[in-house]
FIVO-232439 format. One record per residue (C-alpha): residue number from 0; residue in three letters; chain; x, y, z. Coordinates in steps of 0.25 Angstrom, whole numbers. Layout:
BEGIN
i = NUM, aa = ALA, ch = A, X = X, Y = Y, Z = Z
...
This chain:
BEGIN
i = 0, aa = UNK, ch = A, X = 0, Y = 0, Z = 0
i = 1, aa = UNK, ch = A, X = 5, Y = 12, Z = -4
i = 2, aa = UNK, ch = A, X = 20, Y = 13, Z = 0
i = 3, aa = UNK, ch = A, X = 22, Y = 2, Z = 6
i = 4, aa = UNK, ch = A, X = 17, Y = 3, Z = 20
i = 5, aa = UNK, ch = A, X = 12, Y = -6, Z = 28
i = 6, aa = UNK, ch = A, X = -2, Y = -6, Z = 33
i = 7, aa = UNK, ch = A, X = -6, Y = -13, Z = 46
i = 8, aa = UNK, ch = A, X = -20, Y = -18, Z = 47
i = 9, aa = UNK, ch = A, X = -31, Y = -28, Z = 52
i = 10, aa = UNK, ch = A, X = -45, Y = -30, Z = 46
i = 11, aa = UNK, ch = A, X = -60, Y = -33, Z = 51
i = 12, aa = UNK, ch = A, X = -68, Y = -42, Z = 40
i = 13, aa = UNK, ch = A, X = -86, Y = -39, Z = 46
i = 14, aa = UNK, ch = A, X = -92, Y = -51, Z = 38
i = 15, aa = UNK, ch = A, X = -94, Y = -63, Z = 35
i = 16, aa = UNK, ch = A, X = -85, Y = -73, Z = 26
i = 17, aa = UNK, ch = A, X = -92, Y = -77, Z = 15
i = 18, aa = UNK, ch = A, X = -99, Y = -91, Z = 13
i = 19, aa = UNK, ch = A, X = -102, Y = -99, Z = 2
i = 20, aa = UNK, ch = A, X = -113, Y = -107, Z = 9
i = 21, aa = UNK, ch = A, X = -128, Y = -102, Z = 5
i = 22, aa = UNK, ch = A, X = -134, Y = -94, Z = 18
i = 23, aa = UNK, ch = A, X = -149, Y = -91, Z = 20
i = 24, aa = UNK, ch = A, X = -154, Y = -78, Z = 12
i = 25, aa = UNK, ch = A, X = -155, Y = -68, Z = 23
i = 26, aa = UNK, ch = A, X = -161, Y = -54, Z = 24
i = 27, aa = UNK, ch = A, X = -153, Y = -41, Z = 29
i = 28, aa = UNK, ch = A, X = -160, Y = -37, Z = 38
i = 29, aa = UNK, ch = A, X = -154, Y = -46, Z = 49
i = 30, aa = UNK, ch = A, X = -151, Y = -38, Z = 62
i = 31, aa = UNK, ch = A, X = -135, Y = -37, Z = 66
i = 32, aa = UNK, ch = A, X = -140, Y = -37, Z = 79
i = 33, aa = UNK, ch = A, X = -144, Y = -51, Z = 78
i = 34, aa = UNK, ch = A, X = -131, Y = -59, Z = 75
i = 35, aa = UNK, ch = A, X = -125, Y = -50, Z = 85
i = 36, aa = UNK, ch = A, X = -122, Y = -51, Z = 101
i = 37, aa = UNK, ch = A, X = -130, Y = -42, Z = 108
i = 38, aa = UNK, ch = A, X = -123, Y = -30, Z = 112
i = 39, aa = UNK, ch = A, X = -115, Y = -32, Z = 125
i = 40, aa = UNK, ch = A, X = -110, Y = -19, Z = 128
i = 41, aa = UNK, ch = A, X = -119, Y = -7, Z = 128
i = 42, aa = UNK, ch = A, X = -111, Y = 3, Z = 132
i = 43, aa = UNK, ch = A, X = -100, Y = -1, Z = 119
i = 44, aa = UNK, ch = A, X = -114, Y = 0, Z = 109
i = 45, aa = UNK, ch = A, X = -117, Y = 12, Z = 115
i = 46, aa = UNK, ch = A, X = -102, Y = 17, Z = 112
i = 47, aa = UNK, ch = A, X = -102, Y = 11, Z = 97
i = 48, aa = UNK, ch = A, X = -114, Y = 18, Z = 95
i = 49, aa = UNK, ch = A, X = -108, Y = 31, Z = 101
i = 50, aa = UNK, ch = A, X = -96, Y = 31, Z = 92
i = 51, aa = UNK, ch = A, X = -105, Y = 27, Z = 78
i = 52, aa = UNK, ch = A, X = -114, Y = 40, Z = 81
i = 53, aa = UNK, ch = A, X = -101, Y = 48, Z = 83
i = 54, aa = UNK, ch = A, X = -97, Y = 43, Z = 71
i = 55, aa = UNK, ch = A, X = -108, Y = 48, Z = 64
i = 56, aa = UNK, ch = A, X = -107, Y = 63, Z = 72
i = 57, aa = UNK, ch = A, X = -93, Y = 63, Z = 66
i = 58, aa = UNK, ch = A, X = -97, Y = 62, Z = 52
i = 59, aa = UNK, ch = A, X = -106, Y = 71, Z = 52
i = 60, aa = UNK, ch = A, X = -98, Y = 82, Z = 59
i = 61, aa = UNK, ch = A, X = -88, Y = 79, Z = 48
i = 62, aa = UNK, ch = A, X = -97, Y = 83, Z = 38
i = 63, aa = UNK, ch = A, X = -103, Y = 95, Z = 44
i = 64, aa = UNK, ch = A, X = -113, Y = 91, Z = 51
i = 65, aa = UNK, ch = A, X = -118, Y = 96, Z = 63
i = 66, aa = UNK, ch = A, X = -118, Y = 88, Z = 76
i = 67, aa = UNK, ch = A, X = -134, Y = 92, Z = 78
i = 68, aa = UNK, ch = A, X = -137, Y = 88, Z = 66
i = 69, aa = UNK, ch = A, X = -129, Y = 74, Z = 67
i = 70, aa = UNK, ch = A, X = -135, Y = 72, Z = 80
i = 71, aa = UNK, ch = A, X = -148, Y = 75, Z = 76
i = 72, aa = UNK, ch = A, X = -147, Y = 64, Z = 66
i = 73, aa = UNK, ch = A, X = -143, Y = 53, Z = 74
i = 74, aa = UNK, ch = A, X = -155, Y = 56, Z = 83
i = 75, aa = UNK, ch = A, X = -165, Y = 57, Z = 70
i = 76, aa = UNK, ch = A, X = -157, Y = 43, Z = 65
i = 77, aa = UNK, ch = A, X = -163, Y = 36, Z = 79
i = 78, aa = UNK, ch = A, X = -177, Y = 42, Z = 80
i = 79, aa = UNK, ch = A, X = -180, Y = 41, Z = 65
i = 80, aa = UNK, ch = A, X = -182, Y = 26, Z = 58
i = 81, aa = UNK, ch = A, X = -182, Y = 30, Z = 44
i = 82, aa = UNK, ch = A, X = -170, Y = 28, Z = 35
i = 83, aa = UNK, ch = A, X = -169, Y = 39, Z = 24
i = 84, aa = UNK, ch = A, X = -155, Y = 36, Z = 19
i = 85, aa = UNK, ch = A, X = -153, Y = 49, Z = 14
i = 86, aa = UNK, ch = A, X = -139, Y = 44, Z = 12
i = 87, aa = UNK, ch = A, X = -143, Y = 37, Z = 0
i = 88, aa = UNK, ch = A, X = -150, Y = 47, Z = -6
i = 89, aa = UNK, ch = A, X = -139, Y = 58, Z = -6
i = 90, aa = UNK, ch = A, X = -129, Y = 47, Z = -11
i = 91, aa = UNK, ch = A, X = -136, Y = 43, Z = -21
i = 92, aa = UNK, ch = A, X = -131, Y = 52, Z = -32
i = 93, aa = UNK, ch = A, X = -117, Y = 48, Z = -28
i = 94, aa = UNK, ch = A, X = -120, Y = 33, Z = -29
i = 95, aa = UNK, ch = A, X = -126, Y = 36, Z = -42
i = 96, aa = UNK, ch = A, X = -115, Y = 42, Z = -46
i = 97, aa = UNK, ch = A, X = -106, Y = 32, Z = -43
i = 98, aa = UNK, ch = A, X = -115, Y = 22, Z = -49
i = 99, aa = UNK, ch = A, X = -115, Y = 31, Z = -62
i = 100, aa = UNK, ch = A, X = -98, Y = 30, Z = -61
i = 101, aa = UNK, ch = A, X = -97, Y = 16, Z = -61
i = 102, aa = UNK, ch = A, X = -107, Y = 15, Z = -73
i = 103, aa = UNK, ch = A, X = -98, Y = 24, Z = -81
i = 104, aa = UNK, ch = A, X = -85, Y = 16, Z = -76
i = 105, aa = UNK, ch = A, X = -92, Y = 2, Z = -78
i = 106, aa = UNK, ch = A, X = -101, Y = 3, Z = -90
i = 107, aa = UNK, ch = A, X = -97, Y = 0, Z = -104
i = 108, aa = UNK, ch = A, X = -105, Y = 9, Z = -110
i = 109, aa = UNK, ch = A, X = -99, Y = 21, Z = -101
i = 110, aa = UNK, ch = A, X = -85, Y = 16, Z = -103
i = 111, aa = UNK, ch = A, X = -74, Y = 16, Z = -115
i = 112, aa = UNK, ch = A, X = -69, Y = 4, Z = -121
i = 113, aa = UNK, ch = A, X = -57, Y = 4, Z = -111
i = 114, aa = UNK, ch = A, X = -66, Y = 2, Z = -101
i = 115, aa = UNK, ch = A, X = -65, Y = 19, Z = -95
i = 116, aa = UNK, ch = A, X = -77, Y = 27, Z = -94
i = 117, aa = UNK, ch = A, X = -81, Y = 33, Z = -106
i = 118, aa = UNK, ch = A, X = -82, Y = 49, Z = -107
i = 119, aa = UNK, ch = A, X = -97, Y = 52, Z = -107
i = 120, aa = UNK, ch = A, X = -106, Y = 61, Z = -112
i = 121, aa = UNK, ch = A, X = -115, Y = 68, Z = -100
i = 122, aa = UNK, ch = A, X = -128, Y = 70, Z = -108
i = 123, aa = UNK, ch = A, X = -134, Y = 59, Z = -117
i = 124, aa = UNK, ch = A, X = -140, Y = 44, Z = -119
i = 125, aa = UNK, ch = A, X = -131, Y = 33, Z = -119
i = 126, aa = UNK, ch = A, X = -116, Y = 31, Z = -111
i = 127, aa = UNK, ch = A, X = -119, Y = 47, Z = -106
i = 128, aa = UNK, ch = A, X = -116, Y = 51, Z = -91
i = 129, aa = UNK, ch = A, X = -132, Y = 55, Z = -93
i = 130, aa = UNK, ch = A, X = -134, Y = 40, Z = -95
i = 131, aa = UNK, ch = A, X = -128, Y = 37, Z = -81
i = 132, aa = UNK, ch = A, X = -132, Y = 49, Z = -74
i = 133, aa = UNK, ch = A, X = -146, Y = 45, Z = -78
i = 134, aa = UNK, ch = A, X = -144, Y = 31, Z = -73
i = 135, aa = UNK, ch = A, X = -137, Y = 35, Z = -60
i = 136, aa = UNK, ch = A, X = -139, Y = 48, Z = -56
i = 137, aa = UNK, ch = A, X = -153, Y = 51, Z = -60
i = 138, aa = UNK, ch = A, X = -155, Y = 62, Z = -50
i = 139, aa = UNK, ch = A, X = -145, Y = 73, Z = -54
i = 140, aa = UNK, ch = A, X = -144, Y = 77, Z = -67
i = 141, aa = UNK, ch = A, X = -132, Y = 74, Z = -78
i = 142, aa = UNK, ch = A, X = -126, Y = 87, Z = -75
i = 143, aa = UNK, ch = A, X = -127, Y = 85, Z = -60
i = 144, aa = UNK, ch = A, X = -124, Y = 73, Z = -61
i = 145, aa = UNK, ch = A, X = -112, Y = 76, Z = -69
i = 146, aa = UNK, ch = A, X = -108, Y = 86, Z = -60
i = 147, aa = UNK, ch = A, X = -107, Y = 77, Z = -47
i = 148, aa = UNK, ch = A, X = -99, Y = 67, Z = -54
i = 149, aa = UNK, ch = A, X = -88, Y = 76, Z = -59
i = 150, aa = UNK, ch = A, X = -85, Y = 82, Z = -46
i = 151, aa = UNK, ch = A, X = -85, Y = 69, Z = -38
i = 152, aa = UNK, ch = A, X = -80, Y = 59, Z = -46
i = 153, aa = UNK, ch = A, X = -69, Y = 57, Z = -57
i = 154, aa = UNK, ch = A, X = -79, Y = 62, Z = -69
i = 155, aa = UNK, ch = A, X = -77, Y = 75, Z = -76
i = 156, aa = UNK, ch = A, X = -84, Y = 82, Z = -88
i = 157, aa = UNK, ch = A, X = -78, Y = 83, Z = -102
i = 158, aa = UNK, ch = A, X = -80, Y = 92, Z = -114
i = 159, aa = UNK, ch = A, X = -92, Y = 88, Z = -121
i = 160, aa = UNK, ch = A, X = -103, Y = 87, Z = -111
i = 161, aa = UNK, ch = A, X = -94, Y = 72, Z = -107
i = 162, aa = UNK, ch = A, X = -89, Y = 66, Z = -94
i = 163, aa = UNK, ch = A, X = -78, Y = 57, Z = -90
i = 164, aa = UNK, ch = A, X = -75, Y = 47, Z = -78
i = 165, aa = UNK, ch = A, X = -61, Y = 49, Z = -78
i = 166, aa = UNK, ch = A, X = -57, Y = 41, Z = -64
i = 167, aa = UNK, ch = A, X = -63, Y = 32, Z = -54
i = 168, aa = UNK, ch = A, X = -79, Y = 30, Z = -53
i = 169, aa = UNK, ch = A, X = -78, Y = 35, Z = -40
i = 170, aa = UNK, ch = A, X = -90, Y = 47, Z = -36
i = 171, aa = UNK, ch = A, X = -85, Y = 55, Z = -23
i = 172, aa = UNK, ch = A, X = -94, Y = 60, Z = -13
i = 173, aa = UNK, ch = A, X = -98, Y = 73, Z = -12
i = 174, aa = UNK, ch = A, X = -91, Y = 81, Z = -2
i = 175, aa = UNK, ch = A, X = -105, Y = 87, Z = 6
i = 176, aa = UNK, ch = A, X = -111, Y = 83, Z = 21
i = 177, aa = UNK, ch = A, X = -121, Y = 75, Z = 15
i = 178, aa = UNK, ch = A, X = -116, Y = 68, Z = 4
i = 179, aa = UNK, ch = A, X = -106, Y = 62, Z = 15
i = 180, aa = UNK, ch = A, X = -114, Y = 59, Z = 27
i = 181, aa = UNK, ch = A, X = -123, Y = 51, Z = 16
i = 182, aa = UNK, ch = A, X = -111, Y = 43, Z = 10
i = 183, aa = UNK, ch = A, X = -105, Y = 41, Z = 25
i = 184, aa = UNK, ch = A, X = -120, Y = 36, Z = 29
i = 185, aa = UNK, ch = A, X = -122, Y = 28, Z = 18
i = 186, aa = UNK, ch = A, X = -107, Y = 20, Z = 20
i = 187, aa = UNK, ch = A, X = -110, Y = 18, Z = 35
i = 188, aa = UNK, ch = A, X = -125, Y = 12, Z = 32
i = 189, aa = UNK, ch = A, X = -119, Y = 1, Z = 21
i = 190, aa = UNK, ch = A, X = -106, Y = -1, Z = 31
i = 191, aa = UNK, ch = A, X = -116, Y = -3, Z = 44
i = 192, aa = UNK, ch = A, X = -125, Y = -12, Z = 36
i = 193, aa = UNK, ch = A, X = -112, Y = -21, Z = 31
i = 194, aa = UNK, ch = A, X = -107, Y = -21, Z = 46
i = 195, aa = UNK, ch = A, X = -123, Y = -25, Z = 52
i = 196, aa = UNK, ch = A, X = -125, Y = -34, Z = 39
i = 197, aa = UNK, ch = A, X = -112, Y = -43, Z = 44
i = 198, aa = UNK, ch = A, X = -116, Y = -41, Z = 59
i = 199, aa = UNK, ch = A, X = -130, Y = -46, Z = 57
i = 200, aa = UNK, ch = A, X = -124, Y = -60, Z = 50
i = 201, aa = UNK, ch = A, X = -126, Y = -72, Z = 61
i = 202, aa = UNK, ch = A, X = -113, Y = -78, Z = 64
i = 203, aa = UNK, ch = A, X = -119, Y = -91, Z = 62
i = 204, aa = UNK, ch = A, X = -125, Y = -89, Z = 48
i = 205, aa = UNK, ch = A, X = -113, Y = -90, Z = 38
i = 206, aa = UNK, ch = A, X = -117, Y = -77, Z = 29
i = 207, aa = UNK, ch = A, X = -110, Y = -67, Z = 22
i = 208, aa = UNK, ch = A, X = -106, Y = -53, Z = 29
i = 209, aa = UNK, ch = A, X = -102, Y = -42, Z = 21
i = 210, aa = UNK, ch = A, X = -89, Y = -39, Z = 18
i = 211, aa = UNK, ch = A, X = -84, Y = -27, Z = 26
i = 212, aa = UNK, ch = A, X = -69, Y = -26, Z = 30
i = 213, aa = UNK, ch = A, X = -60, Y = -15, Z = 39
i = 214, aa = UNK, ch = A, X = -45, Y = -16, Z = 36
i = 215, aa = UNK, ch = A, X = -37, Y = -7, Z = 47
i = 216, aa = UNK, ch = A, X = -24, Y = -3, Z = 49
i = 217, aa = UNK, ch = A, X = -15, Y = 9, Z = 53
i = 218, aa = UNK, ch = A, X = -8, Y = 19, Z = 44
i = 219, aa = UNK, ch = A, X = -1, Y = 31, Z = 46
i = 220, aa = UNK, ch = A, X = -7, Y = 43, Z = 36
i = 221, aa = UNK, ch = A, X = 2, Y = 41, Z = 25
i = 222, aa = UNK, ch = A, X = 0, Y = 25, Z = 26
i = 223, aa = UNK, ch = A, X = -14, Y = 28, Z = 26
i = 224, aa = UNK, ch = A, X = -12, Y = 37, Z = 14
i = 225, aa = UNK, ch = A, X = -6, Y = 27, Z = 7
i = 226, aa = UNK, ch = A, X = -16, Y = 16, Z = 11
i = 227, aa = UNK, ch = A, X = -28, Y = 23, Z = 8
i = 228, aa = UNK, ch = A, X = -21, Y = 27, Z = -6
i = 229, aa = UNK, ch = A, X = -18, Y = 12, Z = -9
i = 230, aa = UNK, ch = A, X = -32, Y = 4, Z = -6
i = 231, aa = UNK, ch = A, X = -40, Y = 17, Z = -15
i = 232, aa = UNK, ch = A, X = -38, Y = 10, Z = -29
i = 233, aa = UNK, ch = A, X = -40, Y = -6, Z = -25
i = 234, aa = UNK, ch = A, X = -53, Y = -1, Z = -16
i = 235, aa = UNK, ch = A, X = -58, Y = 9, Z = -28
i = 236, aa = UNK, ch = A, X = -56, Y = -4, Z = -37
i = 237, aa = UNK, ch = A, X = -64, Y = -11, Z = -28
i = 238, aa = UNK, ch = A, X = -74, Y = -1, Z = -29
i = 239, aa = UNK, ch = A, X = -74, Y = -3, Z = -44
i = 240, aa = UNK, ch = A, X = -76, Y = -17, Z = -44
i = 241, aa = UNK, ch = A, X = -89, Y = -17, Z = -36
i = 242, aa = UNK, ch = A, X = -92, Y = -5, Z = -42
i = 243, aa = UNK, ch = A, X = -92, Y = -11, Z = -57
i = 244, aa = UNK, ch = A, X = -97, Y = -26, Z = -50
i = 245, aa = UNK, ch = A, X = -110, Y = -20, Z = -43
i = 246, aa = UNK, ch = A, X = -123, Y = -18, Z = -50
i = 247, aa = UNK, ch = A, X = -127, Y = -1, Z = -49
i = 248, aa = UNK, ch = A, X = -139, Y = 3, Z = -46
i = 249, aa = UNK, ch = A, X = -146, Y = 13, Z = -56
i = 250, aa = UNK, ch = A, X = -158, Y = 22, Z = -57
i = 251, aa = UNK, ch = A, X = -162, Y = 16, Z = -72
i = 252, aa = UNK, ch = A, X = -164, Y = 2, Z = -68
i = 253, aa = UNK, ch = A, X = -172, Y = -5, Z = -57
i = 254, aa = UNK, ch = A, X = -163, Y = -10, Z = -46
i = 255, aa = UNK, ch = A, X = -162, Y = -25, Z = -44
i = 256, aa = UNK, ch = A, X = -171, Y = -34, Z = -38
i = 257, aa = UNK, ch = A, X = -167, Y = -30, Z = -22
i = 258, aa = UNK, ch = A, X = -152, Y = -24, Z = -26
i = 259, aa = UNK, ch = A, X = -147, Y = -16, Z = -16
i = 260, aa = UNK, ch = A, X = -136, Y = -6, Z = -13
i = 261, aa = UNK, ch = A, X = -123, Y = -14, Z = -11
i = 262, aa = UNK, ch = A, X = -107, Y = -13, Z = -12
i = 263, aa = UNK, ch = A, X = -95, Y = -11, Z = -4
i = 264, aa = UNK, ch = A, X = -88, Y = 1, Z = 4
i = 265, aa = UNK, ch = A, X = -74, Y = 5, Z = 5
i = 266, aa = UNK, ch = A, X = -66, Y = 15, Z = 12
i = 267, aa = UNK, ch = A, X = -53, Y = 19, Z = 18
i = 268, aa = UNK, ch = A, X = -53, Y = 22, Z = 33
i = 269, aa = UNK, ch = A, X = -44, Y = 29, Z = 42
i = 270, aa = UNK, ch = A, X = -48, Y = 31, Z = 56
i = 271, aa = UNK, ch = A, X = -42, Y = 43, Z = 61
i = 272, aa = UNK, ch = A, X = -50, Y = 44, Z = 76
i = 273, aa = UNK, ch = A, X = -56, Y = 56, Z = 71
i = 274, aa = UNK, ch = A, X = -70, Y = 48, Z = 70
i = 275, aa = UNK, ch = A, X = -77, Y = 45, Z = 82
């Protein structure tokens, strides 16, 4: 990695192996709680709960919001039953985006005969970015649409009313309060649901959990730089693999039979103690 250093680490695998024996159809609504010892020390719950609220207190005072506005919504979260999931609806441009990349980059009607990603025509029928706006993005406009990509991803205009992937199909975040809080809640709700899903397998039913791995370690900072700058482009390929592999949901066809949203989630970490 990098130049050469050594980096110490240990790792934690939460799931299951995999089995090759058939296991009864089960239905995901199978409580953690009951494959689980009941709690034995109150105090320790109480504490883990503590420091998951302060977690979420720290977010949001990161990004600007106030603490009577963040403890306001904890105390709506435990009175109100209903679940919006206004994360979803303010991401959804952004998935549709990346939807509409992945498209361009694995398409051949969007690509040369190398294999790249054509130049495209914004306007018009046919292998246009209209065409994929349209199918992705349905509620901005081309030229909004057009807009958003170019400033957060490796697209740019061209001479002639045409644009161009001209790097990775990777679509950034927009820097603003909301858009973060509702990318930060939507990771933490399919992360939890990963942890609870392998929690709530029995141990004496030989199912398959979920892959979901930590690898730890200790680095100083220019280790750390060297790391984080090593794993980018074998976890990006990653991405790309599953990216190409996994069937993308579109507004122009009707979904499939019970499909739902599913992939994987990576990230580099360091824990600097500045978090709870």
């Amino acid at each position: 990695m990098g130049s050469g250093a050594s980096y110490p680490r240990g790792d934690t695998i939460n799931g299951m192996p995999e089995s090759k024996r058939k296991t009864p159809r089960r239905t995901d609504k199978r409580r953690a709680a009951a494959a689980l010892s009941p709690p034995a020390d109150r105090r320790l719950i109480l504490e883990l709960l503590k420091e998951m609220h302060q977690l979420v207190l720290y977010a949001a005072a990161e990004i600007g919001i106030s603490a009577e506005d963040s403890k306001r919504a904890l105390k709506l979260a435990a009175k109100d039953p209903t679940r919006t999931r206004p994360s979803e609806r303010t991401m959804r441009a952004n998935y549709g985006i990346a939807r509409l990349l992945n498209r361009w980059c694995n398409d051949k009607r969007f690509q040369r005969s190398d294999g790249t990603p054509r130049v495209l025509s914004i306007r018009g029928e046919g292998p246009t970015f209209e065409t994929l706006a349209r199918e992705f993005v349905p509620q901005l406009t081309v030229h909004e649409l057009a807009d958003m990509v170019c400033e957060n991803a490796e697209v740019t205009r061209l001479k002639g009313k045409k644009i161009a992937l001209v790097g990775s199909p990777v679509m950034m975040t927009p820097k603003t309060p909301e858009t973060t809080l509702a990318s930060l809640t939507l990771r933490l709700r399919r992360l939890t649901k990963t942890i609870v899903h392998n929690a709530s397998i029995p141990p004496k039913f030989n199912l398959t959990g979920r892959f979901e791995r930590i690898v730890t370690g200790e680095l100083t900072d220019r280790e750390f730089r060297e790391f984080a700058q090593s794993v980018r482009q074998p976890m990006q390929d990653l991405c790309d693999r599953v990216d190409a592999g996994i069937r993308q949901p579109t507004h122009s066809h009707k979904t499939h039979g019970k499909s739902k949203t599913c992939g994987i989630g990576l990230y580099v970490f360091r824990d600097d103690g500045e978090i709870g």
